[in-house]
C-alpha positions as a Markdown table, in Angstrom:
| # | Residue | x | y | z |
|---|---|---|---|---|
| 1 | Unk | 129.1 | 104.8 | 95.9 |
| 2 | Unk | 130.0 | 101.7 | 93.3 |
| 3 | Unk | 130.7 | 99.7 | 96.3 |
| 4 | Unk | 127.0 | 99.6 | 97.3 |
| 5 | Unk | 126.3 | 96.8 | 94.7 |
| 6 | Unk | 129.0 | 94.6 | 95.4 |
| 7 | Unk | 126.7 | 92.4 | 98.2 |
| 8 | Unk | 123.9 | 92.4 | 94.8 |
| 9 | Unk | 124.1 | 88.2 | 94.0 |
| 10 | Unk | 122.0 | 89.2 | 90.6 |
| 11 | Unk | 123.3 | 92.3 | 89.3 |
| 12 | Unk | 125.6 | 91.8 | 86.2 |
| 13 | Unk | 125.4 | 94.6 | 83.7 |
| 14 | Unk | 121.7 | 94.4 | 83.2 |
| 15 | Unk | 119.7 | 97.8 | 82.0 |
| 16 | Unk | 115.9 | 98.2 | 81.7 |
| 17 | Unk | 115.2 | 97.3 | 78.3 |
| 18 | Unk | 112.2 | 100.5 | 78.1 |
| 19 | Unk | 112.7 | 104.1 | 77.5 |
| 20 | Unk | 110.5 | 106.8 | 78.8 |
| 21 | Unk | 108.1 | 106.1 | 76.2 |
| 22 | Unk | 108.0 | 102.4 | 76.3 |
| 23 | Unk | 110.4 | 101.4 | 73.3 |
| 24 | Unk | 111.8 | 98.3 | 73.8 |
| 25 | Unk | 115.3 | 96.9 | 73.2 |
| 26 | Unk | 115.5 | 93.0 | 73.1 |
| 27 | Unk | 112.9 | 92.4 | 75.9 |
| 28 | Unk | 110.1 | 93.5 | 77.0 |
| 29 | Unk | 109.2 | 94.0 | 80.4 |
| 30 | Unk | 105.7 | 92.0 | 81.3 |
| 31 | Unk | 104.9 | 95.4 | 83.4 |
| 32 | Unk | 105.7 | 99.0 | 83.7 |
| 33 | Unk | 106.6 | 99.2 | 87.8 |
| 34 | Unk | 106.6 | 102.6 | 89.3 |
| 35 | Unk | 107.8 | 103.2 | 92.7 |
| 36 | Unk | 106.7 | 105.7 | 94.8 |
| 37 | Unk | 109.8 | 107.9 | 96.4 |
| 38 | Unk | 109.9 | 109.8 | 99.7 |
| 39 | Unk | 112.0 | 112.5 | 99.8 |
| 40 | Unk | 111.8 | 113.0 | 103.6 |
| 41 | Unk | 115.7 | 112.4 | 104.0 |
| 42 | Unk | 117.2 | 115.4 | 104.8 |
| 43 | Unk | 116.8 | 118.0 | 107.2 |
| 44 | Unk | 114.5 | 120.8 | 106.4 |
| 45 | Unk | 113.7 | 124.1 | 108.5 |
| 46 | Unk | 110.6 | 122.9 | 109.8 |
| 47 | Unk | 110.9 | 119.5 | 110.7 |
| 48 | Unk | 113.8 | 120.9 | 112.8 |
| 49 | Unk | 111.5 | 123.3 | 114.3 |
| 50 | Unk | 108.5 | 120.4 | 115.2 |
| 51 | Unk | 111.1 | 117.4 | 116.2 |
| 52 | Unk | 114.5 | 118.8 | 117.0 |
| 53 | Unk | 117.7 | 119.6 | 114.8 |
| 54 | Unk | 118.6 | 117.4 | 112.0 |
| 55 | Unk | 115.4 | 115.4 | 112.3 |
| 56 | Unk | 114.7 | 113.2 | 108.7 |
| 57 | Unk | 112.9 | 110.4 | 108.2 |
| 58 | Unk | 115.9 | 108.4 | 109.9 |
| 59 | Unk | 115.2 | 110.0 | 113.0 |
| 60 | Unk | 112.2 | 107.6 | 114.0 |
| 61 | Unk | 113.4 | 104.4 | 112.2 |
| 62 | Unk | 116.6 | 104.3 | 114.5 |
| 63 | Unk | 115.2 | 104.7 | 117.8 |
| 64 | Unk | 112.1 | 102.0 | 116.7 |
| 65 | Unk | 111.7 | 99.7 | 119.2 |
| 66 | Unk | 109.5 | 95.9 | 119.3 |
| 67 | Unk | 106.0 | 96.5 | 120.9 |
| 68 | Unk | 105.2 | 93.1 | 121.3 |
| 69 | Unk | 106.8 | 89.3 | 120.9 |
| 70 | Unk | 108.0 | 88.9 | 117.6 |
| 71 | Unk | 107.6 | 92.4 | 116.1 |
| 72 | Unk | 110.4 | 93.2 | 114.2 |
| 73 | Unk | 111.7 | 96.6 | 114.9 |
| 74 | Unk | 113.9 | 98.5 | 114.2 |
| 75 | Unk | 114.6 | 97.7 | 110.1 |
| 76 | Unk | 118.0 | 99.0 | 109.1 |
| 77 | Unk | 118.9 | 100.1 | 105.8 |
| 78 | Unk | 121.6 | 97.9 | 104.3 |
| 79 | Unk | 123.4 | 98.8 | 101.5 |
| 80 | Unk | 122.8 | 102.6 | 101.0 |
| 81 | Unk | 123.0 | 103.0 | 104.8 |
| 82 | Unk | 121.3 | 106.4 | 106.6 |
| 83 | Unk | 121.5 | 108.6 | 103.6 |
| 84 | Unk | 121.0 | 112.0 | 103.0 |
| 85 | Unk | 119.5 | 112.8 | 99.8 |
| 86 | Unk | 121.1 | 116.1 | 99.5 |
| 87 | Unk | 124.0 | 114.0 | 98.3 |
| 88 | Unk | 123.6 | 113.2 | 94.6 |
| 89 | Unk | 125.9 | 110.2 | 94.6 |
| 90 | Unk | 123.1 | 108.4 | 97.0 |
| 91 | Unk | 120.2 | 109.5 | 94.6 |
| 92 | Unk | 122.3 | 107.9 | 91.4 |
| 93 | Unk | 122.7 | 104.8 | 93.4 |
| 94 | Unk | 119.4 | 104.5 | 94.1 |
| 95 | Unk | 118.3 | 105.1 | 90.7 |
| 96 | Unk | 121.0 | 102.4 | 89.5 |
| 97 | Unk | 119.5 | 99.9 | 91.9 |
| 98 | Unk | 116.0 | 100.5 | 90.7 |
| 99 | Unk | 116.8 | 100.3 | 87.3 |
| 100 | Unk | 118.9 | 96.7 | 87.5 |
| 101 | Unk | 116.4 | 95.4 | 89.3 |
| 102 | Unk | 113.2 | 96.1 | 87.0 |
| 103 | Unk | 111.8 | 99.8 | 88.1 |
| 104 | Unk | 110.9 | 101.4 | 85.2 |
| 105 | Unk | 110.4 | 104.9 | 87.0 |
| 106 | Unk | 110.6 | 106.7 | 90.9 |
| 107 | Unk | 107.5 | 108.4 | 91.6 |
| 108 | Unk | 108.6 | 111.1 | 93.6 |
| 109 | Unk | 106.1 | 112.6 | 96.3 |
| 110 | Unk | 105.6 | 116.6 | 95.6 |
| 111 | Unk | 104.4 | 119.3 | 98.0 |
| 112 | Unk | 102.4 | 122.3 | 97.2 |
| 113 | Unk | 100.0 | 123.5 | 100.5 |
| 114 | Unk | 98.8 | 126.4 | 98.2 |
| 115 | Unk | 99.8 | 129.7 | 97.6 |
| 116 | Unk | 103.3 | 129.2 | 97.1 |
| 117 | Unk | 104.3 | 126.8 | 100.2 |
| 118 | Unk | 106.2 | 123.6 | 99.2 |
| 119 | Unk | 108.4 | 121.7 | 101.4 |
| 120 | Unk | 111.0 | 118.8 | 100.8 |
| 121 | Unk | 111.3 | 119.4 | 97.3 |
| 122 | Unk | 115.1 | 119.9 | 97.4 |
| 123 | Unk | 116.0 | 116.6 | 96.0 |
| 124 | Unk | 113.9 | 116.4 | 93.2 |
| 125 | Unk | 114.7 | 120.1 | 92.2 |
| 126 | Unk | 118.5 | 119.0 | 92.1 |
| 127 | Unk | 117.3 | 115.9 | 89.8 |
| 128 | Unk | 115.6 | 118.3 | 87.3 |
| 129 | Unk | 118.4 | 120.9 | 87.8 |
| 130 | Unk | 121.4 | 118.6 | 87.1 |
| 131 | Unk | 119.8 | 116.0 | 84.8 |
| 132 | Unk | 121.0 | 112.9 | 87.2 |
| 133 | Unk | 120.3 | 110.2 | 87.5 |
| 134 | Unk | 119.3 | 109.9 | 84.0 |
| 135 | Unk | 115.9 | 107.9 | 85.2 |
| 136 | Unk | 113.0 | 108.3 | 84.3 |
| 137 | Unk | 110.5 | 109.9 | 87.1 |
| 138 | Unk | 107.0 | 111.3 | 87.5 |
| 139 | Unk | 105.1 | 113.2 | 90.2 |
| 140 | Unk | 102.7 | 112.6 | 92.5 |
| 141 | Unk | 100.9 | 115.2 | 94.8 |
| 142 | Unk | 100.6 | 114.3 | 98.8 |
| 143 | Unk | 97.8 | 116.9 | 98.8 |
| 144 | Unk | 96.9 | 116.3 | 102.6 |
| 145 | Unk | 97.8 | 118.6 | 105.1 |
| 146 | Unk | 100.3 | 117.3 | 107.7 |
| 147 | Unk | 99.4 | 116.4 | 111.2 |
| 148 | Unk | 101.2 | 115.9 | 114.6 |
| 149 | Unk | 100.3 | 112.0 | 114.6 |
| 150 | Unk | 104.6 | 111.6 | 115.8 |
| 151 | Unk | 104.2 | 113.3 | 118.7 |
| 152 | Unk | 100.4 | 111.6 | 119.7 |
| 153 | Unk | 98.7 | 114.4 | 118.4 |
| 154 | Unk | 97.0 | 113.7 | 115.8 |
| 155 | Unk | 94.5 | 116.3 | 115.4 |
| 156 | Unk | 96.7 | 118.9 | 115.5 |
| 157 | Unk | 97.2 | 120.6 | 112.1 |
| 158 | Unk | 101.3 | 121.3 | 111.2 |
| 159 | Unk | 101.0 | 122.5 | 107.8 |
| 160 | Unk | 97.3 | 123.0 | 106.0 |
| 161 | Unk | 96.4 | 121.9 | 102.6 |
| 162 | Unk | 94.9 | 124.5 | 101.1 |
| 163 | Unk | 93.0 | 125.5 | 97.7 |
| 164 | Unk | 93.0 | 129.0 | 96.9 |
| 165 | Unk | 91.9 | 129.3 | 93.5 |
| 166 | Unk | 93.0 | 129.3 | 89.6 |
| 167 | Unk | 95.8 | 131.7 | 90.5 |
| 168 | Unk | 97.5 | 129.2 | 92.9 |
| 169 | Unk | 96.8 | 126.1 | 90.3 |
| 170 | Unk | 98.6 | 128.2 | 87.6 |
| 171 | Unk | 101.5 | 129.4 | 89.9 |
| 172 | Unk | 101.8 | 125.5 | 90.9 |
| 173 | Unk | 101.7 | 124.2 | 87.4 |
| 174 | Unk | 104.6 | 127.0 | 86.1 |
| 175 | Unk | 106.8 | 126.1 | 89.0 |
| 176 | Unk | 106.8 | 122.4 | 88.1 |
| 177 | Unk | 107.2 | 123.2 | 84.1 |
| 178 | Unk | 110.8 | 122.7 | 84.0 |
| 179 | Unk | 110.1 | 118.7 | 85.3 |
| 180 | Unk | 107.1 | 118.3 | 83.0 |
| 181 | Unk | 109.5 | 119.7 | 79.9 |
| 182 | Unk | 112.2 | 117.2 | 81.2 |
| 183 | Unk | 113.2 | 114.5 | 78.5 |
| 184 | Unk | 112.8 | 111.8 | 81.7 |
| 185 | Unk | 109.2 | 113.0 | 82.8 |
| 186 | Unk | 107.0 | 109.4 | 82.2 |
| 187 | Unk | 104.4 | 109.2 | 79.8 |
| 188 | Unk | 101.5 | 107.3 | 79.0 |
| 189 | Unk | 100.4 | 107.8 | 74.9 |
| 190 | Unk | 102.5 | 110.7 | 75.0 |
| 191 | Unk | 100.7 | 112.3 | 78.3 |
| 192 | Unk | 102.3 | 113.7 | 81.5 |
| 193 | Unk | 101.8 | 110.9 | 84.4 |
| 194 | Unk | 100.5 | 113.4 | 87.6 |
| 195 | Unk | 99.2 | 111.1 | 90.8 |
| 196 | Unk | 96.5 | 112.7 | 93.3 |
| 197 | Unk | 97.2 | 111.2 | 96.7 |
| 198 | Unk | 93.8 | 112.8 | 98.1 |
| 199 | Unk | 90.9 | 113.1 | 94.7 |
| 200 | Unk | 88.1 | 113.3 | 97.3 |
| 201 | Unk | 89.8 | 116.7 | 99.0 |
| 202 | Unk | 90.2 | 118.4 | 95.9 |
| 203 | Unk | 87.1 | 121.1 | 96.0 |
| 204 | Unk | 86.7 | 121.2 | 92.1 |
| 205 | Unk | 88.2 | 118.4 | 90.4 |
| 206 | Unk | 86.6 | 118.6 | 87.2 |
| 207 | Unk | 88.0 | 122.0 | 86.7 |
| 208 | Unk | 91.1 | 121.6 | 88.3 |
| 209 | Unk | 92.0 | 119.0 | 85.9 |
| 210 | Unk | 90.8 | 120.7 | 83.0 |
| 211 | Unk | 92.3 | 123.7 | 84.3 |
| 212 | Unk | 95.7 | 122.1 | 84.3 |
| 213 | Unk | 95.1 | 120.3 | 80.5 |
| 214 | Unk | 94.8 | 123.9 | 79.3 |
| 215 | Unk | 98.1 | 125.6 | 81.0 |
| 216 | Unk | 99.6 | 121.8 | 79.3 |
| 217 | Unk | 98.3 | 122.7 | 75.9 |
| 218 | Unk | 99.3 | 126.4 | 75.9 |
| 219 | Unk | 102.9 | 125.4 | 77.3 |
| 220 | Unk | 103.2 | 122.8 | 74.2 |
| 221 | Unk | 102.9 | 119.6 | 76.1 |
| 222 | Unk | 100.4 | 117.0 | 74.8 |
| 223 | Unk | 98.6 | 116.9 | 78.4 |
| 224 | Unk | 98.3 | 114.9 | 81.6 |
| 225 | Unk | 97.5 | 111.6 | 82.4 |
| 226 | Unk | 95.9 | 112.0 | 85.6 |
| 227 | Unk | 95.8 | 109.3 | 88.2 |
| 228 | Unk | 93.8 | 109.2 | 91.4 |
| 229 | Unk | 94.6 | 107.3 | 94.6 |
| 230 | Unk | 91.9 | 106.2 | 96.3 |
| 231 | Unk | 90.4 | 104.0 | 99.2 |
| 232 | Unk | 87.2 | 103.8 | 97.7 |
| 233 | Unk | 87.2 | 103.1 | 93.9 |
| 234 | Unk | 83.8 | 103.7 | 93.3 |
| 235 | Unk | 83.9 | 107.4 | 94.7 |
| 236 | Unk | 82.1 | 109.9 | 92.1 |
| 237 | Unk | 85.6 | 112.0 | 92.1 |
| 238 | Unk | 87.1 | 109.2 | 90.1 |
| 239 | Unk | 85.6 | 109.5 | 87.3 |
| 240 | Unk | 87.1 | 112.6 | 86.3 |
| 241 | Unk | 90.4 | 110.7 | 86.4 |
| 242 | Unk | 92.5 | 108.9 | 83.5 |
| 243 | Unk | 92.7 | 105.9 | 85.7 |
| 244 | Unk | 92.5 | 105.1 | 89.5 |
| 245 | Unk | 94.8 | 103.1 | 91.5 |
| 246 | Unk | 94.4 | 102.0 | 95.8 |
| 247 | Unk | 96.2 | 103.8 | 98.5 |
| 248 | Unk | 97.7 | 101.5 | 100.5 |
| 249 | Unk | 97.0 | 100.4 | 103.0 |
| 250 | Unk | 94.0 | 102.5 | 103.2 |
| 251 | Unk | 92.3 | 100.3 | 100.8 |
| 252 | Unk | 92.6 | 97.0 | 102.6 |
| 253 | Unk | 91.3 | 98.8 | 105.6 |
| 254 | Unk | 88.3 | 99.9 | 104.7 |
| 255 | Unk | 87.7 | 96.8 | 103.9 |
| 256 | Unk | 88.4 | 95.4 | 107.4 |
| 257 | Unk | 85.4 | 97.5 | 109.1 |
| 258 | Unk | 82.6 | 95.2 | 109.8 |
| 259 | Unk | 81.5 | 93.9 | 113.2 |
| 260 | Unk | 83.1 | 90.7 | 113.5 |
| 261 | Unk | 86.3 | 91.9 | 112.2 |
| 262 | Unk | 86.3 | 95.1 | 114.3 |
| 263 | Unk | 85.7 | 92.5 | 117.6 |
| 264 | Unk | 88.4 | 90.0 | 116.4 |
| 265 | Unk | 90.4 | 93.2 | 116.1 |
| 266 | Unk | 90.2 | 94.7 | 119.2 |
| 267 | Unk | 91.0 | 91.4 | 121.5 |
| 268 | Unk | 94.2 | 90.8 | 119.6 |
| 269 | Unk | 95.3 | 94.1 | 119.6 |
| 270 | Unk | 94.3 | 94.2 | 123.2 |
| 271 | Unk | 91.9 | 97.5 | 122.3 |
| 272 | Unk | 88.9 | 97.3 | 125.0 |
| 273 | Unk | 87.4 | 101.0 | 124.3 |
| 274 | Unk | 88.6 | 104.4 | 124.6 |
| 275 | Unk | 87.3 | 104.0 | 128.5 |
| 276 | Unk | 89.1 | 101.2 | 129.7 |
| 277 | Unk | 92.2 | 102.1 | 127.4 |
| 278 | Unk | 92.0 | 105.5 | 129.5 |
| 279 | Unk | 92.2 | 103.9 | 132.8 |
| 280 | Unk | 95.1 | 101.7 | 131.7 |
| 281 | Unk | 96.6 | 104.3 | 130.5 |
| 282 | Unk | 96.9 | 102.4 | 126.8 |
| 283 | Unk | 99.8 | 100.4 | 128.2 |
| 284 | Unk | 97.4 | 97.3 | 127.0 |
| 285 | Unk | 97.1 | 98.6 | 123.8 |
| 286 | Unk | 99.2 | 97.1 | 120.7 |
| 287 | Unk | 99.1 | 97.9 | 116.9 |
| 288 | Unk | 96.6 | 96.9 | 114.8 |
| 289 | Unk | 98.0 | 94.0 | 113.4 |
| 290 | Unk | 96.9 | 91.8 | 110.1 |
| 291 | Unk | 98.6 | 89.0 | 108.8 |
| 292 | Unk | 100.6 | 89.9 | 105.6 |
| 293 | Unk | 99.6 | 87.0 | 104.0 |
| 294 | Unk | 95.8 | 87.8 | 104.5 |
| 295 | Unk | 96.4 | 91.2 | 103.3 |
| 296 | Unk | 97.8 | 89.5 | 99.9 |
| 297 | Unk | 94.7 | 87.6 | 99.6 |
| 298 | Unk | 92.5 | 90.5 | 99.8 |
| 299 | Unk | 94.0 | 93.4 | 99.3 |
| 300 | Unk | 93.4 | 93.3 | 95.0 |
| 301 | Unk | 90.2 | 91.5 | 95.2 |
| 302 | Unk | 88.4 | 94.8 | 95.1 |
| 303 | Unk | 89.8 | 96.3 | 92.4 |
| 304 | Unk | 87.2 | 96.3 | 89.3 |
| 305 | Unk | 88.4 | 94.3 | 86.2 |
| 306 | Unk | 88.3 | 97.4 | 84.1 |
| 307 | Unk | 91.6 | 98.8 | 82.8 |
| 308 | Unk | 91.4 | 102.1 | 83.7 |
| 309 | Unk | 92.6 | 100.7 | 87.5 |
| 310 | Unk | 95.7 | 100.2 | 87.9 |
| 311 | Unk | 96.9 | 98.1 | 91.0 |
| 312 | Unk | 99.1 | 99.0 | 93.6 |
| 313 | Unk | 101.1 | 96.9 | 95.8 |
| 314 | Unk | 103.3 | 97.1 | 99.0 |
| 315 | Unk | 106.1 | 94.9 | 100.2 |
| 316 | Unk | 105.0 | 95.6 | 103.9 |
| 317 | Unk | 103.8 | 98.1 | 105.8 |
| 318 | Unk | 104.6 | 98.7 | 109.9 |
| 319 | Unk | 104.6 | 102.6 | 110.5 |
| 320 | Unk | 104.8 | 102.0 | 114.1 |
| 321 | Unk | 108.3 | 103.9 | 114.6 |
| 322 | Unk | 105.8 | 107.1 | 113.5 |
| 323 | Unk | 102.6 | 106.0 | 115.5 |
| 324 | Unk | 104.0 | 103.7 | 118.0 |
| 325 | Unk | 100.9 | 101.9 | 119.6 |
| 326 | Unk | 98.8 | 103.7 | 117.4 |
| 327 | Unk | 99.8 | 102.1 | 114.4 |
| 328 | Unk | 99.6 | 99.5 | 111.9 |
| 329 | Unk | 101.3 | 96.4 | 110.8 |
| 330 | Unk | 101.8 | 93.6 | 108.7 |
| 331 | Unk | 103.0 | 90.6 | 110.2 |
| 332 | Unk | 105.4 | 88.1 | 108.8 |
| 333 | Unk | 105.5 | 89.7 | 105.4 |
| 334 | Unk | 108.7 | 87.7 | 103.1 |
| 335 | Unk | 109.9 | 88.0 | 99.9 |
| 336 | Unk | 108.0 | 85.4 | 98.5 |
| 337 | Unk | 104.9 | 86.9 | 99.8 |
| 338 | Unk | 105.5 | 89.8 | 98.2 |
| 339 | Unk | 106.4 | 87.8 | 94.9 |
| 340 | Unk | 102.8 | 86.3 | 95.2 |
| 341 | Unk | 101.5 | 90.1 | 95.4 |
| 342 | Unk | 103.3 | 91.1 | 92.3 |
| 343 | Unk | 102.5 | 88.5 | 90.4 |
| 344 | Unk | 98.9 | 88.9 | 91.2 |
| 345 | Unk | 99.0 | 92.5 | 90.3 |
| 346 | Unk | 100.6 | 91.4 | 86.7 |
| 347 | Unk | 98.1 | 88.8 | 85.9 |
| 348 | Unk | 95.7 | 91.9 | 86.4 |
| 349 | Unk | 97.5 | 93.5 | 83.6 |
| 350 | Unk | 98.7 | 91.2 | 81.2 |
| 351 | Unk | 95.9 | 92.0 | 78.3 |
| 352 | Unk | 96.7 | 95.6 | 78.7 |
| 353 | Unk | 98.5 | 97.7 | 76.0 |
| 354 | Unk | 102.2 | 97.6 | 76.4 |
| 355 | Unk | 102.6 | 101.4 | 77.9 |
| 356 | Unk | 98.8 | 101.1 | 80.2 |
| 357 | Unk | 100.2 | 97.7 | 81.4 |
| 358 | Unk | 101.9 | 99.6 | 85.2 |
| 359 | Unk | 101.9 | 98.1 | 88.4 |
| 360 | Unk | 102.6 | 100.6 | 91.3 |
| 361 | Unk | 104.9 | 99.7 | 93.9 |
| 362 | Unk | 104.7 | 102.1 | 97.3 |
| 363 | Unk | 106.7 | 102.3 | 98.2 |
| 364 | Unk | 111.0 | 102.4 | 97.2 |
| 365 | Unk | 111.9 | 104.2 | 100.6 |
| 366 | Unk | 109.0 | 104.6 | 103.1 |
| 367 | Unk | 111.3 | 103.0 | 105.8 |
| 368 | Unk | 109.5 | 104.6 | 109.0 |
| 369 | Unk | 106.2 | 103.0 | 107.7 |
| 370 | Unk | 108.1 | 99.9 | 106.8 |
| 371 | Unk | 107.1 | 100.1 | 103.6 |
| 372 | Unk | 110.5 | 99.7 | 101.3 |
| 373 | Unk | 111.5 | 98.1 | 98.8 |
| 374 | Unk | 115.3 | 98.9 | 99.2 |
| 375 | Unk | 118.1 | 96.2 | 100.7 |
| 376 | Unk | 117.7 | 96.2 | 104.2 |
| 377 | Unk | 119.7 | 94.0 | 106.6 |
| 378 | Unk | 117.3 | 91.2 | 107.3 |
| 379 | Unk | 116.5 | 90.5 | 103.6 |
| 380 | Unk | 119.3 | 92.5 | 101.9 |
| 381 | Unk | 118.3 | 92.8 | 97.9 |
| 382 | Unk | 115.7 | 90.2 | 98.2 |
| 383 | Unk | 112.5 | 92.2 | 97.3 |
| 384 | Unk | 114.3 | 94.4 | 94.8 |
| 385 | Unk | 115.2 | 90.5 | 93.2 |
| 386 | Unk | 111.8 | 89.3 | 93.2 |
| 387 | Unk | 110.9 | 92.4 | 91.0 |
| 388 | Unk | 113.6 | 91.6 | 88.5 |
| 389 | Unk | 112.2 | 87.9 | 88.4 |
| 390 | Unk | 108.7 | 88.7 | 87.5 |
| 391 | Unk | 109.0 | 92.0 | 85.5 |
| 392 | Unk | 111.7 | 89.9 | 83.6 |
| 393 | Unk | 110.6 | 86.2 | 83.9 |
| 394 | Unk | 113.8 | 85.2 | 81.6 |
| 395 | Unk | 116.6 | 86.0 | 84.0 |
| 396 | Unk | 115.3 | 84.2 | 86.8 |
C-alpha cells in the first residue's frame, strides 16, 4: 500500500507534530482537525439483505450519474481506489495520509440502535483489537434510525433508534470500554471526546450524560467530553453539552427556509409543488442546488462567538448518488474554496487554548454524499494539501 503516496507532490517525511494529549514537538499546529470517518465500506449482512450482495458505500458512487449540465458525477476515488476496509493495509494508509497532511484524529461513526444492536462496527473493532494504525481516534454516535431514502422511500424505517433505559446505556458504555481505555482514544483536559449526531432525540439527556460520567468514573477514566451536533445551536438540549458543533449541511439549511429563498429555490431546481411534480412524474425536478461559494459565506456566520462551539466544515457535499433527484448539492466547490472555509473556521479559534482550539472536518470519506476529503481523481491530494497549508502555515 506504500505505492499510494507516490502521486503525493507534498509528502516528504512529515509527522503531526501533537500527541493524543496535545504535546507538541517543534511546531505546533494552529488547530486540532478532526475528521469524521464512515465506516460504510464493506459488506455487512443487512445491507446485502436491503440492496443486493456485496452492496458498500461504493455501490452508489459508481453507478452515479450527472442530473443536469455541468453536474459532476460520478467522483472516483484516486489513490486508495474502491477499498474495503476489512483490509487493514487500506485503514493504515488512510491513517498515514491524514496524518502527513495535518489530521490530528478520525472520528469514526459508531452504531448502537439499543439493546444490543450495532452494525458496521467491524473496522473500528479491528483498530482497537490490533492497535493499527497507531492514530489517534474518537467516537461519534449516528444515533438516528436508518431509513429507506436509496430506494425513494424515505419514510420507511430500516433499522430503529431506540432508547431503552439505564440497562442499555450501561451495556453500551462496557462494550465500547476497551476503545475508551485505548492509549489513542482523544482527549480534551484529560476527558474522553464522545460526539452526539442527534442531542435533540435523546429522551433524557441530562441523565444520560451523567449516567455515562458515572460508569467513566467507576471504570477509572477521568470522564467524557461530550459534544453535540446540532442544526440549531440555540436548542435547550445543548446546554447539557461540553461544547456544540453544526451538522452539516443541516445547519446551512435551516438557514435557507424563508419565503424568498424557498421561491428562488424551487424555479432553479425546477420544483413547482408536490401536484404538478406528480403529473410530471418529477422528471422536472433537479437537486436542490446552492452555490458552494455562498454556502462558505454563510455557513459559520451563525455560529455564536463563544468557545464552547466548535465549528465544523465540509469540503463539499452532493449526496445525489444516494437521493438522486431528491438531493442536495453544492456547486462548483474547489480547493481554494475550501481553503477559505478552513481558514475561516481557524480564525474562529485562534484565542482558544491550545487542546479546545478543533476544527471539525466531515467528512474524510463520505464519498456517496460527496463529502471527502480523500484524493480523488479530479483534484487528486489537493484538499488533503490545503489542510497541511493552514494547520501548518510554515510548510506552505
Amino acid at each position: 500500500m506504500e505505492k499510494v503516496f507516490s502521486n503525493q507532490k507534498n509528502s516528504g517525511n512529515d509527522t503531526l507534530p501533537v500527541d493524543n494529549n496535545n504535546h507538541t514537538t517543534s511546531e505546533s499546529p494552529a488547530a486540532r482537525a478532526i475528521a469524521f470517518y464512515l465506516p460504510q465500506f464493506h459488506p455487512i449482512p443487512e445491507n446485502n439483505k436491503w440492496w443486493g450482495a456485496g452492496f458498500t458505500e461504493w455501490t452508489n458512487v459508481a453507478k452515479a450519474k450527472p442530473l443536469y449540465r455541468g453536474h459532476w458525477q460520478p467522483r472516483l476515488p484516486a489513490d486508495l481506489g474502491f477499498y474495503d476496509l476489512r483490509v487493514p493495509e487500506t485503514r493504515i494508509a488512510q491513517a498515514k495520509m491524514a496524518k502527513e497532511s495535518g489530521i490530528e484524529a478520525f472520528c469514526y461513526w459508531h452504531y448502537w440502535f439499543g439493546n444490543g444492536r450495532r452494525i458496521l462496527d467491524r473496522p473500528f473493532k479491528e483498530v482497537v483489537e490490533s492497535g493499527q494504525p497507531d492514530f489517534p481516534f474518537c467516537l461519534a454516535w449516528a444515533n438516528q434510525s436508518w431509513s429507506g431514502i436509496w430506494h425513494g422511500n424515505p419514510k420507511s424505517v430500516l433499522i430503529e433508534q431506540t432508547y431503552p433505559g439505564k440497562e442499555d446505556e450501561k451495556a453500551h458504555f462496557e462494550s465500547m470500554l476497551p476503545a475508551f481505555r485505548d492509549k489513542r482514544y482523544m482527549k480534551i483536559d484529560g476527558k474522553l471526546v464522545f460526539v452526539v449526531f442527534n442531542p435533540s432525540d435523546l429522551p433524557n439527556t441530562e441523565s444520560f450524560l451523567a449516567h455515562w460520567q458515572q460508569l467513566a468514573k467507576d471504570a477509572g477514566l477521568q470522564g467524557f467530553y461530550f459534544i453535540a451536533m446540532s442544526n440549531n445551536y440555540s436548542h435547550p438540549n445543548n446546554a447539557y453539552y461540553d461544547a456544540v458543533t453544526c451538522n452539516g449541511p443541516g445547519n446551512f439549511l435551516v438557514t435557507q427556509q424563508s419565503l424568498p429563498c424557498r421561491i428562488l429555490r424551487r424555479l432553479k431546481n425546477r420544483n413547482f409543488g408536490k401536484f404538478i411534480n406528480k403529473l410530471t412524474n418529477d422528471w422536472l425536478k433537479l437537486p436542490e442546488r446552492y452555490d458552494y461559494a455562498y454556502v462558505v459565506e454563510q455557513s459559520l456566520k451563525s455560529m455564536p462567538e463563544d468557545a464552547r462551539y466548535i465549528p465544523g466544515i465540509m469540503p463539499n457535499w452532493d449526496n445525489t448518488p444516494r437521493s438522486t433527484k431528491r438531493g442536495v448539492v453544492f456547486e462548483r466547490s474547489t480547493p481554494e474554496l475550501f481553503r477559505k472555509f478552513l481558514s475561516e473556521a481557524l480564525k474562529k479559534v485562534a484565542t482558544r487554548p491550545p487542546q479546545h482550539r478543533i476544527v471539525f472536518v466531515k467528512a474524510w470519506n463520505e464519498w456517496a454524499e460527496g463529502n471527502y476529503i480523500e484524493p480523488d481523481a479530479k483534484y487528486g491530494w489537493a484538499y488533503l494539501d490545503v489542510i497541511k497549508s493552514e494547520i501548518f502555515p510554515s510548510r506552505r
